[in-house]
C-alpha positions in Angstrom: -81.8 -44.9 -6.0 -81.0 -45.1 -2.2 -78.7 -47.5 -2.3 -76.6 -45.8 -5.5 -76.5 -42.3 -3.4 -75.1 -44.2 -0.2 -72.5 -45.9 -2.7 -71.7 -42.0 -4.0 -71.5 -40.3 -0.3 -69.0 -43.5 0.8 -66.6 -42.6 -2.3 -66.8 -38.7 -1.5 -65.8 -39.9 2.1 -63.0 -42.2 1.1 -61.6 -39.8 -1.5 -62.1 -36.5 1.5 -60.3 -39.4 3.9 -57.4 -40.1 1.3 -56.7 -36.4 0.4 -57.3 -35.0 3.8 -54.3 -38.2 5.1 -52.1 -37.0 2.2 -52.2 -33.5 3.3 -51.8 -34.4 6.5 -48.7 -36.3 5.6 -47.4 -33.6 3.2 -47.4 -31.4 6.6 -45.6 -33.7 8.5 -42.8 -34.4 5.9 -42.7 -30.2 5.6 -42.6 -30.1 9.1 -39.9 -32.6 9.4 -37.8 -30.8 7.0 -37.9 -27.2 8.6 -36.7 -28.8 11.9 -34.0 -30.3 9.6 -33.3 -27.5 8.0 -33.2 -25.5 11.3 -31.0 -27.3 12.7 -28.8 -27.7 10.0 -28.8 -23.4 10.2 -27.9 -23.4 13.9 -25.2 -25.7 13.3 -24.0 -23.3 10.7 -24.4 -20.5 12.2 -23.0 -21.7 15.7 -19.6 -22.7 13.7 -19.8 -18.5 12.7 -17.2 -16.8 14.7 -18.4 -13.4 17.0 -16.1 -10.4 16.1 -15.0 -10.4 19.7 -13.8 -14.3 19.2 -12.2 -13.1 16.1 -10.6 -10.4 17.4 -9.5 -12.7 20.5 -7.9 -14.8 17.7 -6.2 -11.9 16.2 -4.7 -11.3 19.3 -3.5 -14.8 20.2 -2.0 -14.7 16.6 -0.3 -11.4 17.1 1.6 -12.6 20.4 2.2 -15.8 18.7 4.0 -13.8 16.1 6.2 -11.4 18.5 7.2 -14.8 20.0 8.4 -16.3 17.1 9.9 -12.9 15.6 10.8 -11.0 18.6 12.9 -8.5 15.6 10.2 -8.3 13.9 7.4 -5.6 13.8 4.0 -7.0 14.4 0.9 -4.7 13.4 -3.3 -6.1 13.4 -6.1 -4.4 12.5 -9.5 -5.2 14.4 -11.8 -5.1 11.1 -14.3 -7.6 11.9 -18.0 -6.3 12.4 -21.4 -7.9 12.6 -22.7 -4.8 11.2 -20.4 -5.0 7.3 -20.3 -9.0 6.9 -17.6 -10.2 5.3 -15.5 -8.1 6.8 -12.2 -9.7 8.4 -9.3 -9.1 10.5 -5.8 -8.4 9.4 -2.3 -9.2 10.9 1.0 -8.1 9.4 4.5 -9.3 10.3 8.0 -7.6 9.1 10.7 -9.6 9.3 13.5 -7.1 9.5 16.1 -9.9 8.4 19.9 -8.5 7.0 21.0 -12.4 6.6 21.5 -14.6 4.0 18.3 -15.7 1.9 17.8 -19.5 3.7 17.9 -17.4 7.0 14.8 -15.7 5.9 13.2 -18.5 4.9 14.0 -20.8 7.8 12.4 -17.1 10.1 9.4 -16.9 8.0 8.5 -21.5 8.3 9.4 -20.7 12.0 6.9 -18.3 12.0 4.3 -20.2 9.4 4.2 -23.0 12.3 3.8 -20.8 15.1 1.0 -19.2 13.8 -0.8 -22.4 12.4 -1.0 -23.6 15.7 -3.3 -20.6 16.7 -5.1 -21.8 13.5 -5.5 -25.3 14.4 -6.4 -24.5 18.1 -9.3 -22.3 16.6 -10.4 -24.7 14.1 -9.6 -22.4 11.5 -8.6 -23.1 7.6 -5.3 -21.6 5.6 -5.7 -21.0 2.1 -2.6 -21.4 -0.3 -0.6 -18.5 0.5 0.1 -16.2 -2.5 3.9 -14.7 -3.0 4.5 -11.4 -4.6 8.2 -10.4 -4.0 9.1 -10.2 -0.4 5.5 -10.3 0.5 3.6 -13.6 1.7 -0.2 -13.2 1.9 -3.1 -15.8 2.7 -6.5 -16.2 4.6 -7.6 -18.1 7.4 -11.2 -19.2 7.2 -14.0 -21.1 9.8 -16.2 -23.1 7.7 -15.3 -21.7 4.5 -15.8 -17.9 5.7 -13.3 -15.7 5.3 -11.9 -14.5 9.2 -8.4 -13.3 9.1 -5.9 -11.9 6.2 -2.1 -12.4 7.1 0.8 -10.6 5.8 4.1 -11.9 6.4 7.1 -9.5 4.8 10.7 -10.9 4.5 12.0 -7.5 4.3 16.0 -7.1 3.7 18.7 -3.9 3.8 18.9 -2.6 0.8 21.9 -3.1 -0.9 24.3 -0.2 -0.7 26.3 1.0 -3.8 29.3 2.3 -1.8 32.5 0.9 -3.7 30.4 -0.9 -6.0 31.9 -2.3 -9.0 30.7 -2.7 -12.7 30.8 -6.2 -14.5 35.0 -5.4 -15.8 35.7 -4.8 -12.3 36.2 -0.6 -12.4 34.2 1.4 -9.7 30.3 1.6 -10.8 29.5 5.0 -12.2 28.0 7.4 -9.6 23.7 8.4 -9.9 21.7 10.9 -9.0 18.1 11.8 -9.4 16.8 15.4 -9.6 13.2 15.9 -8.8 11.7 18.8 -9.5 8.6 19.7 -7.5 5.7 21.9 -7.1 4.5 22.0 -10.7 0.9 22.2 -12.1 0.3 25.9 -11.9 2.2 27.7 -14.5 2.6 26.6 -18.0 6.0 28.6 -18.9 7.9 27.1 -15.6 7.1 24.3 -16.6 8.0 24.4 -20.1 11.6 25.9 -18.8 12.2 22.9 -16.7 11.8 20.8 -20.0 14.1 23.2 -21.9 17.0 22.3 -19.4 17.0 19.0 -21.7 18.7 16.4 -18.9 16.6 13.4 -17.5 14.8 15.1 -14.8 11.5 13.8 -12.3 9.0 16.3 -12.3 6.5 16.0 -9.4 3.2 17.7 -10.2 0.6 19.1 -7.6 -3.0 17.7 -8.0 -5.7 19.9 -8.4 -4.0 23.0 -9.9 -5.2 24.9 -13.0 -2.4 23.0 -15.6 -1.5 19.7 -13.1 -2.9 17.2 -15.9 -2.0 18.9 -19.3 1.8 19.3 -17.5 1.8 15.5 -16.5 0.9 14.7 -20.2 2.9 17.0 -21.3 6.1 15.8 -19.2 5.9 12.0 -20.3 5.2 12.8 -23.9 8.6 14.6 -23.6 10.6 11.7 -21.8 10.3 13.4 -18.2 9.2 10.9 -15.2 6.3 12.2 -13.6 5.5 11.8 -10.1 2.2 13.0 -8.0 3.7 15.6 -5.8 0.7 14.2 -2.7 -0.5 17.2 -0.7 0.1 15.9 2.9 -0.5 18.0 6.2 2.1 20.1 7.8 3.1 20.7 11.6 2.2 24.4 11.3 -0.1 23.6 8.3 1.5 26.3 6.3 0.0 27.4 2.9 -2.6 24.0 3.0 -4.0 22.3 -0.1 -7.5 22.4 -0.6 -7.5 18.4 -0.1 -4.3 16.6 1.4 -4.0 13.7 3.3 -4.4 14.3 7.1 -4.3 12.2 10.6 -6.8 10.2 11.2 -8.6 9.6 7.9 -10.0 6.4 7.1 -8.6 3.9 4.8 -11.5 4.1 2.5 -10.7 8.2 2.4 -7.0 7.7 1.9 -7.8 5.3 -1.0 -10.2 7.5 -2.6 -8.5 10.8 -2.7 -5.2 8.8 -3.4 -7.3 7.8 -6.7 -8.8 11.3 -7.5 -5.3 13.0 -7.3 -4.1 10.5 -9.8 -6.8 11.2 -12.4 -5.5 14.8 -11.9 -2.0 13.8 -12.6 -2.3 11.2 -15.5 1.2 9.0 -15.9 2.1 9.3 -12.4 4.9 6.3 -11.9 5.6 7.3 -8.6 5.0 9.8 -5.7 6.6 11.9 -3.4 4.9 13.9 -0.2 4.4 17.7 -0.7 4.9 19.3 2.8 3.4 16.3 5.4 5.8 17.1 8.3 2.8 15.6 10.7 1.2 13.2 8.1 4.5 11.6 7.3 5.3 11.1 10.9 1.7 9.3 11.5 2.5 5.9 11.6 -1.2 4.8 11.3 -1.7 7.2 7.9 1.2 5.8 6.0 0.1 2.6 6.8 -3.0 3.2 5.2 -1.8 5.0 2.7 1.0 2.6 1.4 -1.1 -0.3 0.5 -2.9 2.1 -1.4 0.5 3.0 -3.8 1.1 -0.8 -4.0 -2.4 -1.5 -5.4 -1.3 1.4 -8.5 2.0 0.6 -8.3 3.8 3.2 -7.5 7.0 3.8 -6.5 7.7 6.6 -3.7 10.2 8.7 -2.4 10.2 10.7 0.8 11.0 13.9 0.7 12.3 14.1 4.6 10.1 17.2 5.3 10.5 16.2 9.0 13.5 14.1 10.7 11.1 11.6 12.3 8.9 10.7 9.5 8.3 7.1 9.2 6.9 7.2 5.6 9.9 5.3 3.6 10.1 2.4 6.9 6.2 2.1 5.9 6.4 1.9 2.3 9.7 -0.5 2.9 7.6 -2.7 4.9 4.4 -2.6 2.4 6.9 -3.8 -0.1 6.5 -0.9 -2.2 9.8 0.7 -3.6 11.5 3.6 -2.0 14.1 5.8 -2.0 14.4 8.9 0.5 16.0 12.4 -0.4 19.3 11.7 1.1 21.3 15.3 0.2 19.9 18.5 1.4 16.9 20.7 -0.4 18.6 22.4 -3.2 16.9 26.0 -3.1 15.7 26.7 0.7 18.0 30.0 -0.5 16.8 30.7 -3.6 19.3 32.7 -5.1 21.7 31.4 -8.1 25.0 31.1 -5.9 23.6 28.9 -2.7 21.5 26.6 -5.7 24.9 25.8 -7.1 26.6 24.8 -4.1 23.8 22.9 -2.9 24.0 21.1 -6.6 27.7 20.6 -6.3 27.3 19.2 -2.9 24.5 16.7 -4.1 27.3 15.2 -6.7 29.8 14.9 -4.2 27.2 13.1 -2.3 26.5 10.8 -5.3 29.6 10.4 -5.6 30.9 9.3 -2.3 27.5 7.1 -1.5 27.4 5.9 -5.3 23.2 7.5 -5.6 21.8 10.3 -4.3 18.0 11.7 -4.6 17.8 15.3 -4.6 14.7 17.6 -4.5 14.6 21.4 -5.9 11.3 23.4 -7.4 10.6 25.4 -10.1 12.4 28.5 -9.3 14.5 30.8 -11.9 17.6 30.2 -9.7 17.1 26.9 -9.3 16.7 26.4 -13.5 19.6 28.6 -14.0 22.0 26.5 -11.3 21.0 23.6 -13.0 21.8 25.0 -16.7 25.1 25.7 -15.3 26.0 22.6 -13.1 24.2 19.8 -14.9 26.6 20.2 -18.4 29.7 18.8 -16.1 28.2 16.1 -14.3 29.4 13.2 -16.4 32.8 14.6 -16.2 32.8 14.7 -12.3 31.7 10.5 -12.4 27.9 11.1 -11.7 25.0 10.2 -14.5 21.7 11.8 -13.8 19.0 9.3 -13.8 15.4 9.3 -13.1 14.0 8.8 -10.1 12.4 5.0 -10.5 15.9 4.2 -10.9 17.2 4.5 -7.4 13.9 3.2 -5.6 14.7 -0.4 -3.7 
């Protein structure tokens, strides 16, 4: 009996011995692989970029541009925060380019190469750049991380129709758009305006008792509808209850942009309503244009103020614009001034081959356009809508 229990207690000790080694080893493999994987994560992560080195990047990239494009109009946005990852950078170049197509495209590989070699310096990826129209777009990435979204616009004059000519040679018929604006309150002006019977552009207001039964309304009767967007004033006369202002985010733009819309169903396009200041804030149109390019929408500025910059913007966002080009139809509201204004705007048409004109909902203003619109055709000028003289 002694001897079988020393045999049992030297098995128990071999089989403690063997488990207590293979835990031992177990440990040293798991160790082996955290140091592995550690080091593996501080590689990683020390390939990461800082926002300041990104923004140093965006920088270098800018002035790389504005050598390469001196003409050109070179804006970046500093986006990059530790604190929202994922979040990047953003350059955008406008090649303001009147010459012939190969011109523009020997500017914008000129420019391609000049900023790659930022790229390269910074170890830094392109992705395959994506072409939509006069618009080039692609990312840079470190390590497969997204760091910096270029824009590159090949933007051109837009053609003129002065002296234009139709396919059998003859002089191209004159146009002009009439947009009427300020609609959404009052159901019986608005069901005058579509009595008048010509192709009119009705811009409704957002946010007013009858805006979205109106819109409907409108297309279902042929009209083009367009979201007449509150915008702030210089001396802020007469406010909306919500307009776009100075100094509102882009995620603010965007998201009122998107509520007025649901207010004014069928919207193809917008004009600004008021926006003397907004629509000379450089910074606000350039939020709020990429915002009418995501809908697609065309728009038109209505020139409330001689120095806006919101058609240059929407031009260099690549979305289409016109501008009212003939003077207000109705700042005198009164029958007699409405149709010398309207007269004027077809002599405009007529000697600049398109003109965008802007009136509102007033009885003079219906009853000028009752009187004028019939001879139109016979002075050389077809009224078309709005969408039709965007560029």
């Amino acid at each position: 009996m002694p001897r079988q229990a020393d045999s049992v207690q030297a098995i128990q000790h071999l089989f403690r011995f063997r488990i207590n080694t293979s835990i031992r080893l177990a440990l040293v493999g798991a160790s082996f692989f955290l140091i592995l994987f550690s080091i593996g994560c501080r590689k990683k992560e020390g390939n990461r970029l800082s926002p300041e080195q990104v923004h140093q990047i965006t920088r270098d990239l800018a002035a790389a541009a504005s050598s390469a494009a001196p003409q050109g109009t070179i804006k970046f946005r500093q986006g990059a925060s530790s604190q929202q990852p994922g979040s990047t950078d953003s350059v955008r170049i406008v090649l303001k380019n009147d010459s012939l197509p190969d011109a523009n495209r020997a500017a914008v590989a000129k420019l391609i190469q000049s900023l790659n070699a930022v790229a390269t310096r910074n170890h830094l990826t392109q992705d395959p750049p994506v072409q939509t129209g006069d618009i080039l777009h692609f990312q840079l990435r470190r390590s497969g991380v997204p760091v910096l979204e270029i824009e590159i616009v090949a933007r051109t004059a837009p053609m003129s129709s002065n002296g234009s000519k139709d396919s059998a040679g003859k002089a191209a018929e004159a146009r002009l758009a009439i947009i009427i604006d300020d609609l959404g309150s009052d159901r019986a002006t608005a069901e005058s305006v579509f009595a008048i019977g010509y192709p009119l552009t009705v811009s409704v207001l957002p946010d007013h008792e009858h805006s979205a039964e109106i819109a409907r309304e409108a297309h279902h009767r042929g009209f083009q509808v367009m979201l007449h967007l509150p915008m702030q004033s210089v001396a802020n006369e007469t406010p909306e209850a919500r307009e776009l202002r100075p100094g509102m985010p882009a995620a603010e733009v965007a998201g009122l942009v998107e509520q007025f819309l649901q207010n004014v169903p069928d919207a193809a396009g917008v004009n600004n309503h008021q926006g003397s200041q907004a629509t000379a804030d450089t910074a606000l149109m350039d939020e709020l244009m990429p915002v009418l390019r995501y809908h697609h929408l065309f728009y038109v500025d209505s020139r409330t103020t001689a120095v806006t910059v919101a058609y240059d913007a929407a031009r260099d966002f690549g979305v289409p614009s016109a501008s009212r080009n003939v003077p207000f139809l109705d700042d005198v509201a009164e029958v007699g001034a409405v149709r010398k204004q309207l007269e004027l705007a077809l002599r405009d048409a007529h000697e600049k081959g398109e003109a965008v004109a802007i009136g509102h909902p007033h009885a003079a203003t219906l009853q000028a356009l009752r009187e004028i619109l019939p001879h139109a055709q016979a002075q050389g000028v077809r009224l078309v809508l709005a969408s039709e003289l965007v560029h």
